[in-house]
The first five atom37 places (N, CA, C, CB, O) and aatype in JSON, in Angstrom:
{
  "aatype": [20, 20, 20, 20, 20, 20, 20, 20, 20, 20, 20, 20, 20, 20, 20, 20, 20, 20, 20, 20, 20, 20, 20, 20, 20, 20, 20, 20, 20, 20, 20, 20, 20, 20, 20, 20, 20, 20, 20, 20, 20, 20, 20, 20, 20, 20, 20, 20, 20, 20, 20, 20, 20, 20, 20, 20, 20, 20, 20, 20, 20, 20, 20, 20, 20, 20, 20, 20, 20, 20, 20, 20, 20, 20, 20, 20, 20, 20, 20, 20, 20, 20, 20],
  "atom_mask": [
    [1, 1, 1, 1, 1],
    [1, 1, 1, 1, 1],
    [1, 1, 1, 1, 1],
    [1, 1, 1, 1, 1],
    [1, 1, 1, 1, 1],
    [1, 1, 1, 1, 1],
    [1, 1, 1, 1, 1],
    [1, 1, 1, 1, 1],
    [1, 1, 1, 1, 1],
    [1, 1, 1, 1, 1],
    [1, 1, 1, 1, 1],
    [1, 1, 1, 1, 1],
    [1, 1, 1, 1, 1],
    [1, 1, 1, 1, 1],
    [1, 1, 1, 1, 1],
    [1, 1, 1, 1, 1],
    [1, 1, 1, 1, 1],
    [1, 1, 1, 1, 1],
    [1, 1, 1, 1, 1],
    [1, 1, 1, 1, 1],
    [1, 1, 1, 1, 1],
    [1, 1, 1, 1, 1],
    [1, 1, 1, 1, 1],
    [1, 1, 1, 1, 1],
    [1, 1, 1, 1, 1],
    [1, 1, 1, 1, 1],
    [1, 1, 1, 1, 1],
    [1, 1, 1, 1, 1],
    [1, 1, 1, 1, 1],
    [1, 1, 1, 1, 1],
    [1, 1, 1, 1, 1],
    [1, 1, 1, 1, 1],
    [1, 1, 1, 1, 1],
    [1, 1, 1, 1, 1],
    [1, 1, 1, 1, 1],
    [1, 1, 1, 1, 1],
    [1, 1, 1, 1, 1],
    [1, 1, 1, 1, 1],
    [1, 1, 1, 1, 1],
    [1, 1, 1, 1, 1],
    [1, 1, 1, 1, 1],
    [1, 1, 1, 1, 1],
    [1, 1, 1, 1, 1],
    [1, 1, 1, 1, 1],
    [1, 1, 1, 1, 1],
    [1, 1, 1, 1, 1],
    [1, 1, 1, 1, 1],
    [1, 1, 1, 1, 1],
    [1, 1, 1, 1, 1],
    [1, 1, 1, 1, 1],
    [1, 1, 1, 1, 1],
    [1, 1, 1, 1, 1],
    [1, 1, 1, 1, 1],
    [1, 1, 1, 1, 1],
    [1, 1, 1, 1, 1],
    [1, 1, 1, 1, 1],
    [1, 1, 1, 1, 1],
    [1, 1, 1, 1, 1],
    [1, 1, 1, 1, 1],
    [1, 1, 1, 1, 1],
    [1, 1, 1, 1, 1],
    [1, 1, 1, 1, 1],
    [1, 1, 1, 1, 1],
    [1, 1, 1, 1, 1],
    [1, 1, 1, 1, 1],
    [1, 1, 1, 1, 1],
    [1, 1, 1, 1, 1],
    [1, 1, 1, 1, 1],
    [1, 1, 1, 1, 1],
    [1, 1, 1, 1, 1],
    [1, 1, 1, 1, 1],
    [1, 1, 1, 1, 1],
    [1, 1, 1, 1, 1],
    [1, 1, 1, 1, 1],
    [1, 1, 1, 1, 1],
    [1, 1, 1, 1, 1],
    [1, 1, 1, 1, 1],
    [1, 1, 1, 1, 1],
    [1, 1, 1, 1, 1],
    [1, 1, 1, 1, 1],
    [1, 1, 1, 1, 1],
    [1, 1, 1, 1, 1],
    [1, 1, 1, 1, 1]
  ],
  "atom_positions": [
    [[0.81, -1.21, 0.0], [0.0, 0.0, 0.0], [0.85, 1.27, 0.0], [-0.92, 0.0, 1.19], [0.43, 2.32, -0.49]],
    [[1.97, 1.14, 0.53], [3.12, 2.47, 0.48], [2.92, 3.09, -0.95], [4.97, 1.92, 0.66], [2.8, 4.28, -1.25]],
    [[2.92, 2.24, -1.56], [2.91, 2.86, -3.43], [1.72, 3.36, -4.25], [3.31, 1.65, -4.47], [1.75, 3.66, -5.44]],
    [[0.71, 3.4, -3.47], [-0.71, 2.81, -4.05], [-1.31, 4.26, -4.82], [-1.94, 2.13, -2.57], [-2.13, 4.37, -5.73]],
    [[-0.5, 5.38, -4.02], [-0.93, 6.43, -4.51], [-0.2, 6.76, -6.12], [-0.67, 7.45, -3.39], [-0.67, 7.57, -6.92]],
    [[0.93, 6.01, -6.33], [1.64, 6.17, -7.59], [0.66, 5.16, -8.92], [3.43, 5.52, -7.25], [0.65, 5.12, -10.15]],
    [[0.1, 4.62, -8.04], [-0.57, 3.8, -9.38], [-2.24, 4.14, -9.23], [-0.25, 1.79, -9.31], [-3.02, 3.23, -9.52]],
    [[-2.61, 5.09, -8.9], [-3.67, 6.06, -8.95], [-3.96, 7.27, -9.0], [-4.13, 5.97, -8.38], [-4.32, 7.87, -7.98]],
    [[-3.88, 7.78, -10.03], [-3.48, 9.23, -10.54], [-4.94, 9.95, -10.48], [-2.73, 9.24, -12.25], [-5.07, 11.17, -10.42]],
    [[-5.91, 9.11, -10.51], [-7.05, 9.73, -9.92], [-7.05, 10.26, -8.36], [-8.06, 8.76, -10.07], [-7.28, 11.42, -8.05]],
    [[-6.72, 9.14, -7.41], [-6.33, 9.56, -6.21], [-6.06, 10.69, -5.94], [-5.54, 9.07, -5.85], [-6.86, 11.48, -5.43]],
    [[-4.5, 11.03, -6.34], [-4.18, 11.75, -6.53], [-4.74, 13.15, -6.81], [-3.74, 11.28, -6.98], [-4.67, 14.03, -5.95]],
    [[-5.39, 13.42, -8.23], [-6.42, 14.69, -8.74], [-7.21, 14.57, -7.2], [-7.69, 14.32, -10.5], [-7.18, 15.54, -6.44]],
    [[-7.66, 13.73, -6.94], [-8.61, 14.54, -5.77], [-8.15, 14.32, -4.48], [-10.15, 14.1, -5.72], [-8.99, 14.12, -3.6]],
    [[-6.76, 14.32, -4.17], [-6.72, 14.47, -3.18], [-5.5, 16.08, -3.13], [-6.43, 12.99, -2.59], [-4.95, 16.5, -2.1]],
    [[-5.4, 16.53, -4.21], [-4.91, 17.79, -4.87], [-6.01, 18.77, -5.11], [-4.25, 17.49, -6.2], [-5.58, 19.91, -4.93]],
    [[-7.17, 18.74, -5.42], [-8.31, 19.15, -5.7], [-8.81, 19.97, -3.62], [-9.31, 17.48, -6.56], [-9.02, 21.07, -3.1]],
    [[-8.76, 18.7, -3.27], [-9.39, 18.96, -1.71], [-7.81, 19.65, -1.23], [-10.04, 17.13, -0.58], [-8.05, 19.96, -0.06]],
    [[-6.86, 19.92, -1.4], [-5.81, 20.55, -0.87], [-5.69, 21.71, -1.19], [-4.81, 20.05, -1.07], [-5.49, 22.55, -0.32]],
    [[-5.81, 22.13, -2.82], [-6.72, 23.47, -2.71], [-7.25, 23.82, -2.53], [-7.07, 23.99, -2.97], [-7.2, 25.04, -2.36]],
    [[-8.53, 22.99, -2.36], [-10.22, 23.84, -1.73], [-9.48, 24.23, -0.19], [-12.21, 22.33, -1.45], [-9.88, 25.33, 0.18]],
    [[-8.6, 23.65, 0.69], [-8.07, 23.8, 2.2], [-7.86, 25.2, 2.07], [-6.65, 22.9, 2.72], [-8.49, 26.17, 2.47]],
    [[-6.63, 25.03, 1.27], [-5.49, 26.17, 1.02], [-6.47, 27.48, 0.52], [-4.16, 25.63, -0.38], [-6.25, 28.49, 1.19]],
    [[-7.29, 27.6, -0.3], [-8.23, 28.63, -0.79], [-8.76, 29.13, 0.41], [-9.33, 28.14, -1.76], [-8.72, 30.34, 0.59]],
    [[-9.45, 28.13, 1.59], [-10.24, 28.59, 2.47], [-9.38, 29.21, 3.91], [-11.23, 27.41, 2.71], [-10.04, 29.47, 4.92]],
    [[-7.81, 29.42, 3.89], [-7.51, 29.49, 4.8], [-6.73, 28.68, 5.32], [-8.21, 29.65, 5.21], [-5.97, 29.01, 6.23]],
    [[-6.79, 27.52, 4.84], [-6.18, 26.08, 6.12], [-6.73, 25.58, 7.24], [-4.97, 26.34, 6.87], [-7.87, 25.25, 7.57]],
    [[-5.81, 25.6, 7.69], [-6.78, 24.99, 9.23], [-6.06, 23.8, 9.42], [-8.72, 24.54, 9.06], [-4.94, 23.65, 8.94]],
    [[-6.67, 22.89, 10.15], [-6.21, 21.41, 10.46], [-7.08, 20.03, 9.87], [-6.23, 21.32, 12.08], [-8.16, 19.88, 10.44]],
    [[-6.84, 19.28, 9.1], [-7.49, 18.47, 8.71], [-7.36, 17.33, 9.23], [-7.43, 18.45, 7.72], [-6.15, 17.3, 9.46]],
    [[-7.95, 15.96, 9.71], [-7.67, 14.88, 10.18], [-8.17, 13.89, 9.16], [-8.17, 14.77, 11.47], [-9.32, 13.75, 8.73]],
    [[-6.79, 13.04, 8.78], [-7.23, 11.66, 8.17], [-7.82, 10.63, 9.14], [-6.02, 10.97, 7.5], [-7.28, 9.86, 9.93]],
    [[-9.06, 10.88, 8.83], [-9.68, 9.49, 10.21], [-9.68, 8.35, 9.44], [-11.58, 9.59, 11.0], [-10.14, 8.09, 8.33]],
    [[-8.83, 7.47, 10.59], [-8.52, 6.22, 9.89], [-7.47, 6.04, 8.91], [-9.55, 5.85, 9.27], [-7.38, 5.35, 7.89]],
    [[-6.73, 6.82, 9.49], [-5.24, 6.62, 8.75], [-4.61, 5.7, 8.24], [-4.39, 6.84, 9.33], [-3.75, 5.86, 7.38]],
    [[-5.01, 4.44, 8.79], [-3.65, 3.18, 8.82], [-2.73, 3.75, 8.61], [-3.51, 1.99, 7.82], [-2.7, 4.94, 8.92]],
    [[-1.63, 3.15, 8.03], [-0.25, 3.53, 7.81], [0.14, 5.1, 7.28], [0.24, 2.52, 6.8], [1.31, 5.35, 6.96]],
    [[-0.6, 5.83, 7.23], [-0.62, 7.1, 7.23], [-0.11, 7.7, 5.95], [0.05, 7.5, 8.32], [0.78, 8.55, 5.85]],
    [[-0.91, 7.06, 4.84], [0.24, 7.52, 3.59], [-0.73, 8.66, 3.07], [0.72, 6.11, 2.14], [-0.2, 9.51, 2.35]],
    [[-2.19, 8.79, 3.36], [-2.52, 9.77, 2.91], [-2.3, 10.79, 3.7], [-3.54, 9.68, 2.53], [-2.3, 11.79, 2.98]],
    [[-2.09, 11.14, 5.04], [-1.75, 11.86, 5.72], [-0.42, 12.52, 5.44], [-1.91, 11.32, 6.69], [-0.17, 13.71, 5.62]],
    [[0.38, 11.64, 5.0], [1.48, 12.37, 4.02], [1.64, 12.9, 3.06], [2.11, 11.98, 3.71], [2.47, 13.77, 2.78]],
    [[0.55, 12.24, 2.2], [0.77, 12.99, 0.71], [0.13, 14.48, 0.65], [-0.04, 12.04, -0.58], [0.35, 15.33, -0.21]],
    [[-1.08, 14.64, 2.28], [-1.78, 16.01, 2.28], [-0.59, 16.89, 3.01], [-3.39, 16.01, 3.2], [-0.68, 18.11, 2.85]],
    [[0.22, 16.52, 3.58], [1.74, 17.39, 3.87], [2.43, 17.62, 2.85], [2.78, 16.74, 4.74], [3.03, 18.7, 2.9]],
    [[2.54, 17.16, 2.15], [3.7, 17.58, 1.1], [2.68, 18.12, 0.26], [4.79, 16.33, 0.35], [3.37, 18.62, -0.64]],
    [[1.19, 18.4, -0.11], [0.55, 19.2, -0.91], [0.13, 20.32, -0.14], [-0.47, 18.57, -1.56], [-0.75, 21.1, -0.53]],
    [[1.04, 20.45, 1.48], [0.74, 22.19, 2.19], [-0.16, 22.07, 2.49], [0.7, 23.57, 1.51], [-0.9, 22.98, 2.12]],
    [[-0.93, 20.79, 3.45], [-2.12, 20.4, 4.4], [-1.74, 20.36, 5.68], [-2.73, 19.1, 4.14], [-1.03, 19.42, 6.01]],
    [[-2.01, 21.06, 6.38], [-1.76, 20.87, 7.64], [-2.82, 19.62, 8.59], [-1.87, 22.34, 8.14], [-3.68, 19.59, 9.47]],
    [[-2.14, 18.83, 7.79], [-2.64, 17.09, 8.19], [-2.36, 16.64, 9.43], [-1.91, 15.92, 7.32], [-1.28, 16.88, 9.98]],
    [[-3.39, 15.89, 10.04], [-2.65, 14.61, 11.27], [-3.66, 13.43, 10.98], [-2.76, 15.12, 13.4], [-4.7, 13.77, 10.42]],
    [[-3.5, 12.17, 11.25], [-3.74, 11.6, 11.31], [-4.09, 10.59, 12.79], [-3.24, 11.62, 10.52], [-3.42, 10.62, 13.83]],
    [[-5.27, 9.75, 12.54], [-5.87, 9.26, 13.84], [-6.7, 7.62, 13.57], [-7.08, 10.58, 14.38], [-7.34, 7.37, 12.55]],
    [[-6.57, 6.94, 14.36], [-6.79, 5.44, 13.92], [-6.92, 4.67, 15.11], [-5.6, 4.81, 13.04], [-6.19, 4.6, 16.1]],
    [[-7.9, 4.15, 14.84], [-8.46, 2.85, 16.5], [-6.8, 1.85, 16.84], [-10.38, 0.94, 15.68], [-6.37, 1.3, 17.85]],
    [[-6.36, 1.96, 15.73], [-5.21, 0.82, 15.87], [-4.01, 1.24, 16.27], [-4.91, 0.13, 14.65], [-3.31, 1.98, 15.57]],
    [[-3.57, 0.68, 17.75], [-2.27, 0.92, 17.92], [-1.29, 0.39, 17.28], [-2.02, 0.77, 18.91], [-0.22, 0.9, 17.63]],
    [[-1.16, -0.52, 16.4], [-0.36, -0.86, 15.05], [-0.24, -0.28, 13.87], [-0.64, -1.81, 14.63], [0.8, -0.36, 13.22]],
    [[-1.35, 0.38, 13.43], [-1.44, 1.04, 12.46], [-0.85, 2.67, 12.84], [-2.87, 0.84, 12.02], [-0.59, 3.54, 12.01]],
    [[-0.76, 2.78, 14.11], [-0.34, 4.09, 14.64], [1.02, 4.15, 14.97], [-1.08, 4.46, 15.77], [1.56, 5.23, 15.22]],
    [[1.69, 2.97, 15.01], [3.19, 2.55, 15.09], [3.72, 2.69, 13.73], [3.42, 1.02, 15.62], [4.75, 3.3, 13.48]],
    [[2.98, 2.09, 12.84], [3.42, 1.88, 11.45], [3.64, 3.51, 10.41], [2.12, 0.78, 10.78], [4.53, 4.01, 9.73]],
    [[2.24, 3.88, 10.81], [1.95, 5.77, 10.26], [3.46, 5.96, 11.04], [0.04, 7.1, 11.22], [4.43, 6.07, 10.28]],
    [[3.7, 6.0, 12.4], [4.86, 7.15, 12.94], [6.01, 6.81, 12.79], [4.89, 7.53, 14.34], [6.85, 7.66, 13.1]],
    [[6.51, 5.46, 12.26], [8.12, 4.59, 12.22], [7.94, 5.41, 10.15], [8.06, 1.71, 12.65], [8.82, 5.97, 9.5]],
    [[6.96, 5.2, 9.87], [7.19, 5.74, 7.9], [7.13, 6.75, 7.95], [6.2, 5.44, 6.61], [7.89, 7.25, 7.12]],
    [[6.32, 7.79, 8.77], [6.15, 9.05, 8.6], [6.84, 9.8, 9.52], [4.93, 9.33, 8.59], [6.09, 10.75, 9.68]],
    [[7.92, 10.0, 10.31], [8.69, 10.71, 11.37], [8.07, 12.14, 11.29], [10.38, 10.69, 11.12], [7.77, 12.59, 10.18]],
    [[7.9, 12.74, 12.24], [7.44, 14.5, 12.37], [6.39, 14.66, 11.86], [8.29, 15.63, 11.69], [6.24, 15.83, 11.53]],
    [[4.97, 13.55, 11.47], [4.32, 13.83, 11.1], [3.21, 13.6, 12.46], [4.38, 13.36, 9.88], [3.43, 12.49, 12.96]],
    [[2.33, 14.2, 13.02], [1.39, 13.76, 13.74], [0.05, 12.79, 13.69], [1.15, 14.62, 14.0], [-1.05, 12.97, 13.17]],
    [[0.66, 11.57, 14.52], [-0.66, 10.75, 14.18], [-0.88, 10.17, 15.73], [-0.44, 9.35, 12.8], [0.0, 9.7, 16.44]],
    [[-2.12, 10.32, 16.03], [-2.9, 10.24, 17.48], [-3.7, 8.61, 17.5], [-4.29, 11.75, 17.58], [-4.36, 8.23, 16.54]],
    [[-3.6, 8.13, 18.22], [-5.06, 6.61, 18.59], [-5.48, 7.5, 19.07], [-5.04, 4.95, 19.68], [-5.08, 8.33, 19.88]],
    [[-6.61, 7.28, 18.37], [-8.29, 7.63, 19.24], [-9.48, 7.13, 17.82], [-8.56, 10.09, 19.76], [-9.51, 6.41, 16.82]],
    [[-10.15, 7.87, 18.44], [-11.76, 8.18, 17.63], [-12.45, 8.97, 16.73], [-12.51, 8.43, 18.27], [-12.3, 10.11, 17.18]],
    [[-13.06, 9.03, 15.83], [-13.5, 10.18, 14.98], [-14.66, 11.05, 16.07], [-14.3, 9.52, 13.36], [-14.9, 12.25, 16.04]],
    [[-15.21, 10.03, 16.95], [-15.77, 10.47, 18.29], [-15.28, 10.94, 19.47], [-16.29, 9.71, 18.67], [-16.06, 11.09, 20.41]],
    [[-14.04, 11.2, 19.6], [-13.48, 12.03, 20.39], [-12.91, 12.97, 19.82], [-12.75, 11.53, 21.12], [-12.51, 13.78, 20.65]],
    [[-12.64, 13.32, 18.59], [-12.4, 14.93, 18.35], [-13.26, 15.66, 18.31], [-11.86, 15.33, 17.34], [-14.36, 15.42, 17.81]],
    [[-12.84, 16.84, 18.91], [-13.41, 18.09, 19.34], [-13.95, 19.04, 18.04], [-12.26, 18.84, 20.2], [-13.06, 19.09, 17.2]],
    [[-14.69, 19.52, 17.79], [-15.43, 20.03, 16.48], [-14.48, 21.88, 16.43], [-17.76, 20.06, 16.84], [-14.74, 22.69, 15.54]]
  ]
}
């Protein structure tokens, strides 16, 4: 799955698409809920998203932070963030 975004160029368009609509509106903080391994949470950093990522799985939250260093990714809930 590390690669998955290179062999979907659609992906991609819209996940470039929603990084400008961010960037147009200001920014802010966005959360990938349900990160697993956190690769989209990365690719919205390097398109100037001020991304974190968040996931029920404490494995999947090991895996996002050992591939992604300095990037923020939290265990929890889409029900415990704060609006």
């Amino acid at each position: 799955m590390r690669d998955l975004l290179d062999d979907t160029p659609e992906e991609r368009a819209v996940l470039a698409l929603f990084a400008d609509l961010v960037k147009s509106r200001g920014g802010g903080s966005v959360a990938d809920v349900g990160c697993g391994p956190g690769r989209i949470t990365a690719h919205l950093c390097r398109l100037g998203v001020d991304a974190f990522g968040i996931d029920l799985s404490p494995g999947m939250i090991g895996v996002a932070r050992r591939d992604h260093p300095g990037l923020r990714f939290e265990l929890g809930s889409m029900t415990d963030l704060e609006g």
